[in-house]
C-alpha positions as CSV (number, residue, x, y, z in Angstrom):
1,X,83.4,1.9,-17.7
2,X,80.6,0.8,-15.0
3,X,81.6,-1.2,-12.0
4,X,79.3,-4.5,-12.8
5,X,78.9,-4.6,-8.9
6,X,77.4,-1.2,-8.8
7,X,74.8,-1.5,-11.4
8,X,73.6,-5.2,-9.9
9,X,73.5,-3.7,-6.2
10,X,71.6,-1.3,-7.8
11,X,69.4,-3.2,-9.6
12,X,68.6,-5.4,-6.8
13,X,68.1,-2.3,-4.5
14,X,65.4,-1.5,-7.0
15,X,63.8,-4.6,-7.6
16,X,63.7,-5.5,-4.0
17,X,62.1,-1.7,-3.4
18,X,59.6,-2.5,-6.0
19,X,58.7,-6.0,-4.6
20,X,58.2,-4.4,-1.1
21,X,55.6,-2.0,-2.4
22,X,54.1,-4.5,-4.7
23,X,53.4,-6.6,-1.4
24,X,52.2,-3.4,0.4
25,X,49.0,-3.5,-1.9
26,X,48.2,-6.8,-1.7
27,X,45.6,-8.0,1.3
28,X,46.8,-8.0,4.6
29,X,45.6,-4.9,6.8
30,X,45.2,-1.3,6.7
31,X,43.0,1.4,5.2
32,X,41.9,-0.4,1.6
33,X,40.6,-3.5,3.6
34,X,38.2,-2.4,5.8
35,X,34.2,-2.8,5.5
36,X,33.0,0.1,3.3
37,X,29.2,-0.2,2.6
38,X,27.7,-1.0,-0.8
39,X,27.0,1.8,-2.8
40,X,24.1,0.4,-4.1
41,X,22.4,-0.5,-1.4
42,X,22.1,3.4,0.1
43,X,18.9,4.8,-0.5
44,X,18.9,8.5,-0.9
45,X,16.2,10.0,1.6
46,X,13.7,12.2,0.3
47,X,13.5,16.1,0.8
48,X,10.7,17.4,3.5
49,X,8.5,19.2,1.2
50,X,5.9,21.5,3.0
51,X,2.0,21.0,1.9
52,X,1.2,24.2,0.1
53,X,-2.3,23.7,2.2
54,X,-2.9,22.6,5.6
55,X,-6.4,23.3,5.2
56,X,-6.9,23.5,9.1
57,X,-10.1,24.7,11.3
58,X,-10.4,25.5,14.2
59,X,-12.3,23.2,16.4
60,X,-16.0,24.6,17.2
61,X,-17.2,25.3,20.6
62,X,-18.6,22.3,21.9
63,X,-17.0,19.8,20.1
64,X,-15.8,17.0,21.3
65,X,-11.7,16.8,20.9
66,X,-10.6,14.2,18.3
67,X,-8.4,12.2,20.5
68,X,-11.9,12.0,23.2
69,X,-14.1,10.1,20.2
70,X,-13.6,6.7,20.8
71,X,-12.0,4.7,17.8
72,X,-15.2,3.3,15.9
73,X,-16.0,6.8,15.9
74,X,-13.2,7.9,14.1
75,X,-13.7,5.0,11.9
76,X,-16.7,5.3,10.7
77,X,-16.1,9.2,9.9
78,X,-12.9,8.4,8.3
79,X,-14.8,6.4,5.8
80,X,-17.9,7.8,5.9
81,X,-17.2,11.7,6.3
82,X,-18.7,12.1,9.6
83,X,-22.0,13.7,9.9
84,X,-23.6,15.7,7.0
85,X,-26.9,17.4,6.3
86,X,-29.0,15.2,4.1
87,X,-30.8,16.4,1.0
88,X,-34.6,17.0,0.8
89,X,-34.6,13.8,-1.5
90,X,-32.8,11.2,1.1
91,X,-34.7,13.0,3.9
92,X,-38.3,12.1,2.0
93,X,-37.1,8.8,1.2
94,X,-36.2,7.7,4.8
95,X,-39.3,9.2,6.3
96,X,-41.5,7.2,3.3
97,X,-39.4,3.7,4.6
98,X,-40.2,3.9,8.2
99,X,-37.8,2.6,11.0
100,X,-36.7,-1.0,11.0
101,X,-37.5,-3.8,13.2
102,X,-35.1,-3.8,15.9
103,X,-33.8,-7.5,15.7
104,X,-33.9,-7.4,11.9
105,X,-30.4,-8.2,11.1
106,X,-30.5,-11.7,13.9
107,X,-33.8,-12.8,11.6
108,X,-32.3,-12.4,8.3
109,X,-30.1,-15.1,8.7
110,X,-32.7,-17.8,10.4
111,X,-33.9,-20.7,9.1
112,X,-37.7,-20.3,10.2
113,X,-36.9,-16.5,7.6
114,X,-39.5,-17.8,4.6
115,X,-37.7,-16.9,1.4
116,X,-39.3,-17.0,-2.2
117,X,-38.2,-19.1,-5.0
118,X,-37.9,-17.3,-8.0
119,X,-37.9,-20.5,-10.4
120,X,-36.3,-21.8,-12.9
121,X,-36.5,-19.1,-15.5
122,X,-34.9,-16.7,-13.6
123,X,-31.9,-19.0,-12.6
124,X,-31.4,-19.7,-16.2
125,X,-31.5,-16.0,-16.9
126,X,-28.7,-15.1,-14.1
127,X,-26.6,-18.5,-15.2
128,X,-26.7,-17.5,-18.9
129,X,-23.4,-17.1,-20.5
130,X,-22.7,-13.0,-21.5
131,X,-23.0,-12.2,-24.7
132,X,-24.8,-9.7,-27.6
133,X,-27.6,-11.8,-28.1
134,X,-27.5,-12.8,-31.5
135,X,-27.1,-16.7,-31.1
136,X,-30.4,-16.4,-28.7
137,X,-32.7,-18.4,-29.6
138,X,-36.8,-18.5,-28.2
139,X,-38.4,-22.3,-27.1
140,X,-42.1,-22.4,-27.0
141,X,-43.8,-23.7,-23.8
142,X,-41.7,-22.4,-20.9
């Protein structure tokens, strides 16, 4: 036969092992409560990928360094492409319009500038709704 004693200090040896490592996991301290960052939140970083082309000249003798050219310079040949020979056509047609008056763009703008009025017709015409013209219809007089 068992010894009853036995088998109950035994059993409570157990349960109050099992209860100690039950309270082990729950929140206190120690490695599984610390700040661990979100996982979603990490961005992966994209690879360094070489250009297959650098497409680099070197600079001509005379010519000014980029970082001398002031910044509206750099501007206006970012957008523009910097200077480039000009066709026989463009040539001709800026020789055939002649240079501009100097104050030209302050004069625009003035009120003394006389204007024309291009009536009523062509108001109507600019105001009229799009369409394919087949509900256009033709008044006489005008």
């Amino acid at each position: 036969m068992r010894n009853p004693t036995k088998t109950r200090l035994r059993a409570l040896i157990l349960a109050g092992v099992g209860t100690a490592m039950l309270a082990a996991c729950g929140g206190g301290g120690g490695v599984l409560s610390r700040e661990r960052p979100d996982e979603f939140a990490v961005q992966r970083q994209t690879p360094l990928i070489i250009p297959p082309d650098f497409a680099l000249t070197p600079p001509k003798p005379g010519e000014p360094r980029p970082a001398e050219r002031s910044l509206e310079q750099q501007t206006l040949d970012a957008l523009f492409g910097g200077p480039a020979a000009r066709s026989k056509v463009e040539s001709n047609t800026i020789s055939r319009a002649g240079d501009a008056a100097p104050g030209i763009r302050s004069n625009v703008g003035d009120r003394d500038t006389n204007t024309v009025a291009k009536g009523r017709v062509t108001r109507d015409i600019i105001a009229a709704p799009e369409g394919d013209g087949r509900e256009a219809q033709t008044s006489a007089g005008g």
